[in-house]
Backbone as CSV, one residue per row, in Angstrom:
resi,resn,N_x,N_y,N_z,CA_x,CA_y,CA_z,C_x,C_y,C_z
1,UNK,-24.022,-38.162,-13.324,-22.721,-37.612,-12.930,-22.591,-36.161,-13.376
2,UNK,-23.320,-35.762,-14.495,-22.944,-34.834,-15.148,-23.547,-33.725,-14.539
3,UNK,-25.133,-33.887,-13.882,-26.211,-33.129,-13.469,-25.586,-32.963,-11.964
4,UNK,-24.814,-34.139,-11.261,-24.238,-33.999,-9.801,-22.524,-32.948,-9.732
5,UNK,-22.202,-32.780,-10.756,-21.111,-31.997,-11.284,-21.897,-30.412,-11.512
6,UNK,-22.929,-30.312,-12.215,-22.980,-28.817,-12.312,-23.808,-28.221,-11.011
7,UNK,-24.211,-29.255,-10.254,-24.751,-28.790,-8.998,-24.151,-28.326,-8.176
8,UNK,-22.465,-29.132,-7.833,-21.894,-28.912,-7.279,-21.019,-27.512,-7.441
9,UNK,-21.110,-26.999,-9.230,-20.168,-26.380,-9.359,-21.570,-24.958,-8.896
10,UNK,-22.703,-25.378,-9.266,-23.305,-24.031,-8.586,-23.140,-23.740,-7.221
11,UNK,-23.345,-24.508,-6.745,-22.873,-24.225,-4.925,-22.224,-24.001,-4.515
12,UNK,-20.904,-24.441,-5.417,-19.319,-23.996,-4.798,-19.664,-22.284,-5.497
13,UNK,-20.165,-21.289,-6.614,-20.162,-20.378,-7.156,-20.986,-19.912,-6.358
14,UNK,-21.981,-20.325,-5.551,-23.093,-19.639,-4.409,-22.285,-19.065,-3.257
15,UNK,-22.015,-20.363,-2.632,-20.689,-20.089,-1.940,-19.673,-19.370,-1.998
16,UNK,-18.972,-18.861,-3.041,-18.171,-17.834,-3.263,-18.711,-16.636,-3.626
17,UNK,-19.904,-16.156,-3.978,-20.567,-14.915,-4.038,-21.094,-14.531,-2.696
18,UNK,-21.275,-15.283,-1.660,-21.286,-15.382,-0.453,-20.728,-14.830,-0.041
19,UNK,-19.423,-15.614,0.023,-18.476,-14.878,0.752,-17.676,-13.808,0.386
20,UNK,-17.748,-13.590,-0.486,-17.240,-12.196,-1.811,-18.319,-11.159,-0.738
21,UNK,-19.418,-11.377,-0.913,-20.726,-10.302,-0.245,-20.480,-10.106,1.124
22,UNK,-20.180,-10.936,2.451,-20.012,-10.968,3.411,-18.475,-9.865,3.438
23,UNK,-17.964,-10.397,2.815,-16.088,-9.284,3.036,-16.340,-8.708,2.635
24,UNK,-17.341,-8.020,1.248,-17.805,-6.687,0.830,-18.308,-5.378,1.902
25,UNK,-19.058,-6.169,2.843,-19.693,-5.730,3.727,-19.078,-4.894,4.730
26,UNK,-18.309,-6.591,5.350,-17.195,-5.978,6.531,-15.980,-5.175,5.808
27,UNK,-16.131,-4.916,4.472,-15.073,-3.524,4.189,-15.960,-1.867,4.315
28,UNK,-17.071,-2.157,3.447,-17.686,-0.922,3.492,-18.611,-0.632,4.346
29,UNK,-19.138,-1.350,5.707,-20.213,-1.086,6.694,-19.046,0.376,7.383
30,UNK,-17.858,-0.017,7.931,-17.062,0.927,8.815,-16.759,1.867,7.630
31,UNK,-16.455,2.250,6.622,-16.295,3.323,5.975,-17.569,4.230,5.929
32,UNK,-18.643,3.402,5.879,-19.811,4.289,5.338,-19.993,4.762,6.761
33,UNK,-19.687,4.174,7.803,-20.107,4.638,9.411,-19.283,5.805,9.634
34,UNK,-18.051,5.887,9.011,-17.076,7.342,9.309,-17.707,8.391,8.566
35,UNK,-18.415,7.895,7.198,-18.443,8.799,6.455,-19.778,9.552,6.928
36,UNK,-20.841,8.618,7.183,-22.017,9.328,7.864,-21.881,10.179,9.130
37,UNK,-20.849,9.707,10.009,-20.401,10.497,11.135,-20.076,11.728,10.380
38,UNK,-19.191,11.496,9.669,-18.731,13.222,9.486,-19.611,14.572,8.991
39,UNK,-20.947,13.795,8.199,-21.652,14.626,7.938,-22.859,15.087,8.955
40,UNK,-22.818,14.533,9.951,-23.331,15.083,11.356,-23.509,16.230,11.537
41,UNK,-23.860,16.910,12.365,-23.604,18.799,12.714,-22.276,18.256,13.269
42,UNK,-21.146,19.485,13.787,-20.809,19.560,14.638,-20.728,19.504,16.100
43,UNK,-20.357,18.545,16.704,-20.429,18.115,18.443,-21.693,17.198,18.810
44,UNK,-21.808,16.873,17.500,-23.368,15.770,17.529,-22.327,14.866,18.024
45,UNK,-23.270,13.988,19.121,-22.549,12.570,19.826,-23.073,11.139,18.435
46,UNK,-21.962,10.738,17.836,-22.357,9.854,17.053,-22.435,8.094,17.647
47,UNK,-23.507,7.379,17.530,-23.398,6.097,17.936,-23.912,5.395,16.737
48,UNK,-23.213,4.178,16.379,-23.136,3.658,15.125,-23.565,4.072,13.709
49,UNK,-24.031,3.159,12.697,-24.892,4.212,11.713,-26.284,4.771,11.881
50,UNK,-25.236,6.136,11.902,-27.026,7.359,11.848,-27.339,8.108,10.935
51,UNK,-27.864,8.190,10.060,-28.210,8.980,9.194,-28.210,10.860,9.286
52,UNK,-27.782,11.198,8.978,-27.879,12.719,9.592,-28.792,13.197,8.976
53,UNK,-30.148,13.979,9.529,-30.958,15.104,9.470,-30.284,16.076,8.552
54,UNK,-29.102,17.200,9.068,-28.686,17.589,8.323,-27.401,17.264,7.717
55,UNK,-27.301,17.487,6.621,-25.802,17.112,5.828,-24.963,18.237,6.228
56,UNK,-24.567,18.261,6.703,-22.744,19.760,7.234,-21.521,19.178,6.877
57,UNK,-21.214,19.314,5.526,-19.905,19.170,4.536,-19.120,20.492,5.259
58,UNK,-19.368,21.451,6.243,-18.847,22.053,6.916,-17.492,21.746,7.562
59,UNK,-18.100,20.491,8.365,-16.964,19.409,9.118,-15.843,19.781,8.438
60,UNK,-15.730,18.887,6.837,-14.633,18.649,6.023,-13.648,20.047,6.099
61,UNK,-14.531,21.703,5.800,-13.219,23.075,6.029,-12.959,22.810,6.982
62,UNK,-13.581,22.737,8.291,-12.695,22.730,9.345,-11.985,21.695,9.652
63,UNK,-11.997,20.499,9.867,-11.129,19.571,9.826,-9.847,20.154,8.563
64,UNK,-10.225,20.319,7.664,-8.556,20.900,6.731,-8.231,22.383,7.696
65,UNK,-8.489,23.441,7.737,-8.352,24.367,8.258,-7.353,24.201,9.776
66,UNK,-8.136,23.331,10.690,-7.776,23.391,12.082,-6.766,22.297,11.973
67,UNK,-6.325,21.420,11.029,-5.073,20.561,11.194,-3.993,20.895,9.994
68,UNK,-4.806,21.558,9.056,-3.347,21.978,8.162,-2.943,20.751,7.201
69,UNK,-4.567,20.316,6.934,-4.253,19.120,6.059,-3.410,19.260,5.001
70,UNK,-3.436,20.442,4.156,-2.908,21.207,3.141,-1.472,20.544,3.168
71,UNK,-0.404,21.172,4.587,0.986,20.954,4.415,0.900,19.096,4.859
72,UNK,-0.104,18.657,5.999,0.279,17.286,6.185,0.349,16.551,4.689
73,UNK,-1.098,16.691,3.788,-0.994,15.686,2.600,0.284,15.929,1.841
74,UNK,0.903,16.961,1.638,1.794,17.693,1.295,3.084,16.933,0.955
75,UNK,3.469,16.959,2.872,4.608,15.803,3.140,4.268,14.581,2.908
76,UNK,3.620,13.984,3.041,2.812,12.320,2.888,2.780,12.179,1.662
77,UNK,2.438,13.097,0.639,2.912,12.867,-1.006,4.373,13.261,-1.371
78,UNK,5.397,13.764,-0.550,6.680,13.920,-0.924,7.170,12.432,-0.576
79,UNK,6.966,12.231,0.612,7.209,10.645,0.872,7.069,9.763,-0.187
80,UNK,5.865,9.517,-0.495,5.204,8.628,-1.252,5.822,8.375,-2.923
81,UNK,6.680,9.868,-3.093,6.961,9.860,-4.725,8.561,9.189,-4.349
82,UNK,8.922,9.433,-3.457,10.323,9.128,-3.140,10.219,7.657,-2.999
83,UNK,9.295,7.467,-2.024,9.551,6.012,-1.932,9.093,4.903,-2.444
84,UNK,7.988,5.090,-3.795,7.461,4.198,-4.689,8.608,4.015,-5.592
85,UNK,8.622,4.963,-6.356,9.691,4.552,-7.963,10.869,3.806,-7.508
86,UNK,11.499,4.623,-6.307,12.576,3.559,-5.957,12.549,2.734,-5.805
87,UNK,11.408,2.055,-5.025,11.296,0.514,-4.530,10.718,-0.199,-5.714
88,UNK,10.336,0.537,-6.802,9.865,-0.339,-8.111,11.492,-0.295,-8.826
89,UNK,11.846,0.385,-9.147,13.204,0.207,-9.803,14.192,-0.501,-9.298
90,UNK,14.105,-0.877,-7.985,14.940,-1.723,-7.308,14.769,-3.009,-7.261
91,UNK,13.330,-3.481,-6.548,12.657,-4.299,-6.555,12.592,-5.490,-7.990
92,UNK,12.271,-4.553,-9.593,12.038,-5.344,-10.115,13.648,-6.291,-10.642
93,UNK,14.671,-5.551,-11.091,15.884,-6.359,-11.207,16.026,-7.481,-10.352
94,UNK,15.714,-6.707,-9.296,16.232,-7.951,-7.849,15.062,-9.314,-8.169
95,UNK,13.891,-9.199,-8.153,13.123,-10.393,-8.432,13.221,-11.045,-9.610
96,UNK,13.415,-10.085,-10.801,14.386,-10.602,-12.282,15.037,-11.759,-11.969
97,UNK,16.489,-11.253,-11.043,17.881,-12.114,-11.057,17.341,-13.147,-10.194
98,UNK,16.290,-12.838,-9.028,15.703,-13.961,-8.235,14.832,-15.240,-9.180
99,UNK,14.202,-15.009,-9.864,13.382,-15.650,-10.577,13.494,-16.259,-11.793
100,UNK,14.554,-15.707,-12.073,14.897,-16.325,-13.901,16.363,-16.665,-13.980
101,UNK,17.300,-16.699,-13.168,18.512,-16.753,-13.258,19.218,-18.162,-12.025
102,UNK,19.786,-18.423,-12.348,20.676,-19.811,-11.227,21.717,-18.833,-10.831
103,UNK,21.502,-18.405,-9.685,22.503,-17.697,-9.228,23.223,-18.127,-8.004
104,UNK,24.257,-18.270,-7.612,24.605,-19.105,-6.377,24.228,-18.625,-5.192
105,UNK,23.956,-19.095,-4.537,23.389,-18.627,-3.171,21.951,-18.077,-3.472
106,UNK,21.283,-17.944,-4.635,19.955,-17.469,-4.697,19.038,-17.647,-4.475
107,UNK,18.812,-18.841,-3.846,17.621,-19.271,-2.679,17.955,-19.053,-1.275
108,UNK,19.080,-18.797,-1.380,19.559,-18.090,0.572,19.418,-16.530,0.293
109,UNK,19.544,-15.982,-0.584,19.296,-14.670,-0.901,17.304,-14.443,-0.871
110,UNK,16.734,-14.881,-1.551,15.263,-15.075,-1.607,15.175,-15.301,-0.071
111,UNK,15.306,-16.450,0.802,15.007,-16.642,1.624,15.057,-15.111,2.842
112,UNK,16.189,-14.863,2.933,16.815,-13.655,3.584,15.177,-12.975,3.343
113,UNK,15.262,-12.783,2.028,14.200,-11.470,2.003,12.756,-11.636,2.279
114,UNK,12.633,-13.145,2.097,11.416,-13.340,2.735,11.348,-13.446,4.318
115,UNK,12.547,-13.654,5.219,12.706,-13.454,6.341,12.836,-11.861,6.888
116,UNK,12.829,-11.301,6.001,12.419,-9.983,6.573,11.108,-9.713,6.739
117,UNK,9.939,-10.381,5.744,8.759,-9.721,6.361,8.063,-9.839,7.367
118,UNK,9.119,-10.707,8.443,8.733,-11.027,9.492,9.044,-9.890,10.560
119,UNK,10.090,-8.862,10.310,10.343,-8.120,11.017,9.369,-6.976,11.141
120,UNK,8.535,-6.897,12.543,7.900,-5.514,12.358,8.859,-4.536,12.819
121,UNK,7.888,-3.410,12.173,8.930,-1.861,12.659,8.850,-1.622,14.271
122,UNK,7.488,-2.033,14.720,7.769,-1.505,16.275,9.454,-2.114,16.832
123,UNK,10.047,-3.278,16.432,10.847,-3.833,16.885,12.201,-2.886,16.129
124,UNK,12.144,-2.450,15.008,13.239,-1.908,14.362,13.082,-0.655,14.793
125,UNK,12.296,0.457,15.223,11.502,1.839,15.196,12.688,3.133,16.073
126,UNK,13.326,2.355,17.259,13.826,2.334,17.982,15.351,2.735,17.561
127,UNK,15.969,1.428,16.986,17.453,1.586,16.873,17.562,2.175,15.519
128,UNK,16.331,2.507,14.727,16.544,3.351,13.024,16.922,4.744,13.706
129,UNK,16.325,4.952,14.844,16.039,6.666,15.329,17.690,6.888,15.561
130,UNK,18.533,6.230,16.540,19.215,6.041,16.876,20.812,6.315,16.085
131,UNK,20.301,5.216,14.839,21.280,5.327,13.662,21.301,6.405,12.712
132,UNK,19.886,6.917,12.820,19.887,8.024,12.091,19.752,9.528,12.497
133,UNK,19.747,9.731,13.666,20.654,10.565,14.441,21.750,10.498,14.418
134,UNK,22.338,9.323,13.761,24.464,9.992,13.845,24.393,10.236,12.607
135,UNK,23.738,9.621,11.819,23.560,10.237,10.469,22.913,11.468,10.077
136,UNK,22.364,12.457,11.244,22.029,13.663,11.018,20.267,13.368,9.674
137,UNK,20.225,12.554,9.819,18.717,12.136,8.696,17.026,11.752,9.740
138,UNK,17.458,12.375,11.087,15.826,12.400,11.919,15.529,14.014,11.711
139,UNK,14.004,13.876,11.806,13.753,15.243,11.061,13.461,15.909,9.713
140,UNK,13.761,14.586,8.652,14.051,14.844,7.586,13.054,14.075,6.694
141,UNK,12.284,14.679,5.550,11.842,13.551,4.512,13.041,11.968,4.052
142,UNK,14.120,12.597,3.621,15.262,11.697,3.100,15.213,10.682,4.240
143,UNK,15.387,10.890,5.470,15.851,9.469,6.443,14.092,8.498,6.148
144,UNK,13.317,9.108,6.431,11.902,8.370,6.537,11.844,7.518,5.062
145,UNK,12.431,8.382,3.541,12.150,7.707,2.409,12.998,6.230,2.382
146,UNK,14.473,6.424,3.081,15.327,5.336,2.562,14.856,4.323,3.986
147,UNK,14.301,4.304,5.142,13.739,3.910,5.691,12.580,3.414,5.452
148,UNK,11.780,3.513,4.468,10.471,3.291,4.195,10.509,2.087,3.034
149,UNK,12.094,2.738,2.003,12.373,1.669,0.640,12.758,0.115,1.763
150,UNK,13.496,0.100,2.566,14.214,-0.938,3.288,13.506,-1.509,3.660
151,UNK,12.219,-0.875,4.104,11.203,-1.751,5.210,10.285,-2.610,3.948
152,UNK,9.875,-1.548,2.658,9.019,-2.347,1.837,10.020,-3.491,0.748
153,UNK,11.460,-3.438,1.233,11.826,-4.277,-0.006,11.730,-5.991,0.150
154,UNK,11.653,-6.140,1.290,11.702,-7.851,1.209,9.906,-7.715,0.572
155,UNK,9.004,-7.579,0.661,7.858,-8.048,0.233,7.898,-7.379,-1.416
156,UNK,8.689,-6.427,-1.879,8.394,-5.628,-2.937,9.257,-6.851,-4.247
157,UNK,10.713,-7.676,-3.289,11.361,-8.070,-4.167,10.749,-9.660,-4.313
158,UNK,10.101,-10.104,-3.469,9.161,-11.357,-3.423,8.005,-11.558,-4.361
159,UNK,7.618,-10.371,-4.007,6.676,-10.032,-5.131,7.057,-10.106,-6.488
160,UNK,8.068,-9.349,-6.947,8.737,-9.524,-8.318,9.109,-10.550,-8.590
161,UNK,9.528,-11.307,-7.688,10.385,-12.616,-7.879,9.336,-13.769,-8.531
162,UNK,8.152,-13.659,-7.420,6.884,-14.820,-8.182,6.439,-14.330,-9.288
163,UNK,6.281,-12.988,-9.451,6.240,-12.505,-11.074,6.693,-13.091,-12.045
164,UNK,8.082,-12.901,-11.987,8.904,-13.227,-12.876,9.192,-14.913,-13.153
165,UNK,8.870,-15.492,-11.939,9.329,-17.061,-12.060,7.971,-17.616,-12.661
166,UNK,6.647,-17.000,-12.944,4.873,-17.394,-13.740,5.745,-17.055,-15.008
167,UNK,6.465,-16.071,-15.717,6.571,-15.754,-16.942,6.562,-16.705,-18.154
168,UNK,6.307,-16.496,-19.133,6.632,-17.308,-19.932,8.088,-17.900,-19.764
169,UNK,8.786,-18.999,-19.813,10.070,-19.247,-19.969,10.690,-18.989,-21.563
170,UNK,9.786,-19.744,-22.279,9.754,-19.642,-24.001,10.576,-18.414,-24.269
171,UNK,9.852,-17.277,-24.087,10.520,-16.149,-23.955,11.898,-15.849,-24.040
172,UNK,12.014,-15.625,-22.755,13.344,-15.509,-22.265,14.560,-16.563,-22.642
173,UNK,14.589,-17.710,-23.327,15.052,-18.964,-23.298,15.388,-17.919,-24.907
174,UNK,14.140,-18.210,-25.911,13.881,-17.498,-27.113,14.977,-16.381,-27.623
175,UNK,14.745,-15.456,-26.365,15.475,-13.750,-26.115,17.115,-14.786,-25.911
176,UNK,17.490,-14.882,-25.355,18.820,-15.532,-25.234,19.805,-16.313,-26.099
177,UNK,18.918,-17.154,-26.666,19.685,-17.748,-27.819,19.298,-17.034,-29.015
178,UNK,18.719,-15.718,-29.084,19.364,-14.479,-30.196,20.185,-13.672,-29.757
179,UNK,20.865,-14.198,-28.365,22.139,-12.903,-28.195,21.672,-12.079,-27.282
180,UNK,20.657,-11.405,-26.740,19.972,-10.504,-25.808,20.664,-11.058,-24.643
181,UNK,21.435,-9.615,-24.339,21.618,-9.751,-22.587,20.412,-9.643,-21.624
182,UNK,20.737,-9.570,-20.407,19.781,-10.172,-19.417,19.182,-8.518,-19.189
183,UNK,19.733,-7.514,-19.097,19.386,-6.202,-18.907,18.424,-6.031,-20.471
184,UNK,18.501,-6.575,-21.455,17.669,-6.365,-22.527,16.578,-7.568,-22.272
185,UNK,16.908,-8.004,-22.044,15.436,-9.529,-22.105,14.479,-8.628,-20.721
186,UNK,15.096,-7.754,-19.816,14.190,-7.439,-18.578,13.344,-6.213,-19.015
187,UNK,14.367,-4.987,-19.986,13.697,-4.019,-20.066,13.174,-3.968,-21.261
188,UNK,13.191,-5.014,-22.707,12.082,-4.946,-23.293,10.966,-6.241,-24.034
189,UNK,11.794,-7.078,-22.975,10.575,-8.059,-22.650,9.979,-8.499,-21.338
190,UNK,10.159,-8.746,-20.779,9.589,-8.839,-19.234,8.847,-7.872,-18.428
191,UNK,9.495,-6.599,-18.658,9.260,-5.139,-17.902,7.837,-4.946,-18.577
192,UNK,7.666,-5.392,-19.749,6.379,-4.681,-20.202,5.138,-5.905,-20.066
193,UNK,5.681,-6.940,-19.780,4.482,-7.846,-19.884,4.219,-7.894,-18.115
194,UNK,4.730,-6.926,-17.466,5.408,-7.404,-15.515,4.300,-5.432,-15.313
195,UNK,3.491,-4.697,-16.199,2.608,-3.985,-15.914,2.151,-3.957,-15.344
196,UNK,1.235,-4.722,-15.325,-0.442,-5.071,-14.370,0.727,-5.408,-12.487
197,UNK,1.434,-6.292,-12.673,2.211,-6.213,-11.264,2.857,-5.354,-10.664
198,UNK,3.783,-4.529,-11.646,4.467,-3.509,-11.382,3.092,-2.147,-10.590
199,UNK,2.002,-2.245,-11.267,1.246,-1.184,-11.057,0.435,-1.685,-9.517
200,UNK,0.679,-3.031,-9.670,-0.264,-3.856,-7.994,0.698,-3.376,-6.918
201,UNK,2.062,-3.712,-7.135,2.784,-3.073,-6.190,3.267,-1.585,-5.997
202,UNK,3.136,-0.947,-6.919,2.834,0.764,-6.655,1.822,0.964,-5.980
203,UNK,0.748,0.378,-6.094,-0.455,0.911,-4.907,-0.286,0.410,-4.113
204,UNK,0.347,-0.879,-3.200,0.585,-1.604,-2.196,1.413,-0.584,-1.517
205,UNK,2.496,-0.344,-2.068,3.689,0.377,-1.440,3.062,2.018,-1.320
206,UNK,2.295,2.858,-2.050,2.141,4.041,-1.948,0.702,3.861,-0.502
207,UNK,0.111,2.883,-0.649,-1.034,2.798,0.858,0.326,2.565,1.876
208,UNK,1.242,1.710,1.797,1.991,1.285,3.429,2.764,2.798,3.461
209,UNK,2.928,2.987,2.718,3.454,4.918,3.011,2.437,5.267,3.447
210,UNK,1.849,5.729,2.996,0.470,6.947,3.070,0.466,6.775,4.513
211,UNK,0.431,5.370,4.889,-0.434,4.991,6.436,0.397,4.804,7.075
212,UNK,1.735,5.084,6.919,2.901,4.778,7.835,2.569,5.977,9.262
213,UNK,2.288,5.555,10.610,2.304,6.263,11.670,3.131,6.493,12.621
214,UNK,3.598,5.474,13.409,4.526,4.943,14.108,5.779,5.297,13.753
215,UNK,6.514,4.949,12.960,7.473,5.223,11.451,7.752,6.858,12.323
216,UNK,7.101,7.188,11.473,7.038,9.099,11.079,7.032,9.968,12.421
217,UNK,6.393,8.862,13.260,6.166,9.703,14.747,7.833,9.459,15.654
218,UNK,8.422,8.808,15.025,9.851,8.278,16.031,10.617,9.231,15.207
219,UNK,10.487,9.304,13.980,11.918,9.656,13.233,11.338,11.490,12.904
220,UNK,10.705,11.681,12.423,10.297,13.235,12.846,9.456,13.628,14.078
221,UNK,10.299,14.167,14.997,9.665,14.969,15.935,8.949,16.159,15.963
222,UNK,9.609,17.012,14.517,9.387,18.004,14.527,7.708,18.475,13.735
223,UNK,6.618,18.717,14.897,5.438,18.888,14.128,5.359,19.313,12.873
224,UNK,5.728,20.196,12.453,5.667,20.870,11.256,6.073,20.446,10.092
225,UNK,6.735,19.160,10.122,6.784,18.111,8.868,6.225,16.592,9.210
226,UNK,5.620,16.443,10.043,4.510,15.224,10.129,3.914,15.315,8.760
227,UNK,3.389,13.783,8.550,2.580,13.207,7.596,1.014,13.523,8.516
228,UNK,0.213,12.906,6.649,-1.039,13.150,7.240,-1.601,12.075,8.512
229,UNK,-1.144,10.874,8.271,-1.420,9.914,9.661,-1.552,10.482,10.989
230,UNK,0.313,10.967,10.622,0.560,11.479,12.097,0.171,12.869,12.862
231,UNK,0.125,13.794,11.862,-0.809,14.966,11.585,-2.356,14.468,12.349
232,UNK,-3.002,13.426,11.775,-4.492,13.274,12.196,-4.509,12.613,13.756
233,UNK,-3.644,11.812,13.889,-3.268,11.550,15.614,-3.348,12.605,16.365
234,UNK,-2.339,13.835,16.253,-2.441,14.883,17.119,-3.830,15.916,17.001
235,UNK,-4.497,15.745,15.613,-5.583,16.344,15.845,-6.604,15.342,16.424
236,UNK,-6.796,14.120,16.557,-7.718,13.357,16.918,-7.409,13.588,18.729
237,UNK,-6.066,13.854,19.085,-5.874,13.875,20.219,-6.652,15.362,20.932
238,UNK,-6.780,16.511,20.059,-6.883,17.767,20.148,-8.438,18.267,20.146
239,UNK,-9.310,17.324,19.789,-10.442,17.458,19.191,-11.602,15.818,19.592
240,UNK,-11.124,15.491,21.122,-11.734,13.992,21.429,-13.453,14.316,21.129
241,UNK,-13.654,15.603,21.471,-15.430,15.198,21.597,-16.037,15.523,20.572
242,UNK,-15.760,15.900,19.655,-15.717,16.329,18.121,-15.693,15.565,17.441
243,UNK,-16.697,14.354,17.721,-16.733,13.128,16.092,-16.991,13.417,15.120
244,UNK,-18.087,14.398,14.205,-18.012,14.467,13.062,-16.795,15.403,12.645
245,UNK,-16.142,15.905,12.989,-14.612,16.592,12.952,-13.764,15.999,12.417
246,UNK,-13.495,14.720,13.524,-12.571,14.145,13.763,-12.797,13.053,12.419
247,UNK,-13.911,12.652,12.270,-14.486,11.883,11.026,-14.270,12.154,9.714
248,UNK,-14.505,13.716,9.877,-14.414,14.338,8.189,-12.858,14.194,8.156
249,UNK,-11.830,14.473,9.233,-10.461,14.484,9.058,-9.969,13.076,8.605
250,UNK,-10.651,12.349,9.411,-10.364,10.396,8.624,-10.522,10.232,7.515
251,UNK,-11.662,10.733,6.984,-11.925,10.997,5.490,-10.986,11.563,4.297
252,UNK,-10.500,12.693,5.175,-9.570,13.225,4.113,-8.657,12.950,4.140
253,UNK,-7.878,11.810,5.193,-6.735,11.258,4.691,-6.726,10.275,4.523
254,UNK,-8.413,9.292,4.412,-8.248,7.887,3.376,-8.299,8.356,1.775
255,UNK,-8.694,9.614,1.301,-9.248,10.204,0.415,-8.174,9.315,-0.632
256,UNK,-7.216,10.134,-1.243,-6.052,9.749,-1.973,-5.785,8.186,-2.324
257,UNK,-5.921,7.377,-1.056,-5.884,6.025,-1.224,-7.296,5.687,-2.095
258,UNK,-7.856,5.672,-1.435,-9.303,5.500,-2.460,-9.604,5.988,-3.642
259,UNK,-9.015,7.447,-3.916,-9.323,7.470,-5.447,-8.273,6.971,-6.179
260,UNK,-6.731,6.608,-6.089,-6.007,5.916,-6.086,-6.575,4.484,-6.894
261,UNK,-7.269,3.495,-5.942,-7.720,2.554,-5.938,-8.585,2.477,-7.200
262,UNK,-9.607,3.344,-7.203,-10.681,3.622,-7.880,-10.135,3.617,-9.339
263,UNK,-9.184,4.673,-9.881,-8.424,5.049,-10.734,-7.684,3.614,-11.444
264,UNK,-6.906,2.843,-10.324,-6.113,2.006,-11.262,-6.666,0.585,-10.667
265,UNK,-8.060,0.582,-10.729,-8.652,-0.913,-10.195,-8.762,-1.816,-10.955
266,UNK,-8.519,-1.487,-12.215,-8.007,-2.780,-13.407,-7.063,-3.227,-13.253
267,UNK,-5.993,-2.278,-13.580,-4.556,-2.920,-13.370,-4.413,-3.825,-11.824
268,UNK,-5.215,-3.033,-10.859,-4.765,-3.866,-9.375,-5.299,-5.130,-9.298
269,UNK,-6.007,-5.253,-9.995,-6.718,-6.945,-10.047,-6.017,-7.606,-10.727
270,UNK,-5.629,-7.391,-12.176,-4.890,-8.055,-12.903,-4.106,-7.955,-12.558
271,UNK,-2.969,-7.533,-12.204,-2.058,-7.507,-11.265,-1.916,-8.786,-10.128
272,UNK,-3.075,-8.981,-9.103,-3.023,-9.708,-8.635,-3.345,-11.250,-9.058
273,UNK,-3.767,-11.215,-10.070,-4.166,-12.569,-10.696,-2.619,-13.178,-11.663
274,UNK,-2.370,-12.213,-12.067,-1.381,-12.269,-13.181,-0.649,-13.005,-12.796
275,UNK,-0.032,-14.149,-12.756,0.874,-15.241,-12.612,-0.112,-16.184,-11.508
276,UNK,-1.304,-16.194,-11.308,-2.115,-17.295,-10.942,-1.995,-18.654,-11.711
277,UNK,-1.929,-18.445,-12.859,-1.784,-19.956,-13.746,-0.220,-19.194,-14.452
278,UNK,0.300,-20.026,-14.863,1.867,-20.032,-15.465,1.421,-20.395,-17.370
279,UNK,2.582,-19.171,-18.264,1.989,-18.959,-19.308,2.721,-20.076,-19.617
């Protein structure tokens, strides 16, 4: 039994390095294919992975140069500062009172917000433009940021909410019957052990910015404050026969996300594990 138990548990561990290797793959085969494109010559016709003869890191000035990556990343990081902290400072109370508290109606409240992540923007994209034209906020960083907090809060406050409901209970039970209000049990017990999550959903929310396209293309018209997404659309539109161009420009606006990633890839794992088993 014992020898038919560790067999099994190797195979099920074969099996999951497997498939760990296989999704490894299908993440980095298409990155490394943009990235080899871009180092192409210029107006080289690229067909799948090719190795380039010569290396021309050239691409990369002109792609910044001829789209003005400079002001696009620019705006796309004004966005991004606006609309992370808020949706973390908002977010975490709200999954707090969701998760640790009997509040009336607080599973029709939870629910609500999990019924929002059903809403896509193509369906909302439309009547935001609309509303925020009488509000004088199209055109503007401000309409896109409080537009951007709204769209990420049902998944931002869900998120907090399963956070907070893995926590220790001990805790908080502990914190309470010494007198600690609920604003003290959050900001100096919970808030600090809710890190590793708090930091999973800062990179969640700063990538659905970064890559917001659609969004940015309805509510600013005005070229000259496009994001980098939408920025790289009109140059991808401007520049069709120009793959390693157009490649090095893909590059430089996954750039940020990736070193991003790279930077806080501890916390984003633990983060995601962190309330897998309940303390």
């Amino acid at each position: 039994m014992t020898a038919d138990m560790t067999t099994a548990r190797r195979s099920e561990r074969w099996s999951g390095y497997g498939l760990l290797t296989v999704m490894a793959i299908a993440v980095v085969l298409p990155f490394l294919s943009v990235f080899l494109a871009s180092v192409q010559p210029a107006g080289t016709p690229v067909v799948g992975l090719t190795w380039p003869e010569e290396w021309s890191w050239g691409n990369y000035e002109q792609a910044w140069s001829v789209a003005a990556f400079s002001d696009l990343i620019r705006h796309s990081l004004i966005i991004a500062v606006g609309v992370v902290p808020a949706t973390l400072v908002l977010a975490a109370p709200a999954g707090y009172a969701l998760g640790t508290m009997r509040l009336p109606g607080g599973n029709a409240v939870a629910a609500f917000f999990i019924a929002g992540l059903t809403i896509p923007v193509e369906l909302i994209v439309v009547p935001l433009y609309f509303d925020l034209r009488g509000l004088g906020l199209t055109n503007s960083f401000l309409g896109v940021i409080l537009v951007e907090i709204a769209l990420f809060m049902p998944f931002s406050v869900f998120w907090m909410r399963t956070h907070f409901q893995s926590a220790p209970q001990s805790l908080v039970e502990a914190a309470r019957i010494d007198g600690a209000s609920s604003a003290t049990i959050l900001l100096r017990i919970l808030l600090p052990l809710a890190r590793p999550s708090l930091t999973t959903l800062g990179l969640l929310v700063f990538m659905w910015s970064w890559k917001q396209f659609l969004l940015v293309l309805v509510l600013i018209q005005d070229t000259t404050r496009h994001t980098a997404p939408a920025g790289l659309g009109f140059f991808v539109g401007q520049n069709t026969t120009d793959i390693p161009t157009l490649a090095a420009g893909t590059i430089i606006v996954m750039l940020p996300i990736l070193i991003l990633f790279v930077i806080f890839q501890r916390s984003f794992i633990a983060g995601l594990l962190q309330g897998a088993v309940k303390g």
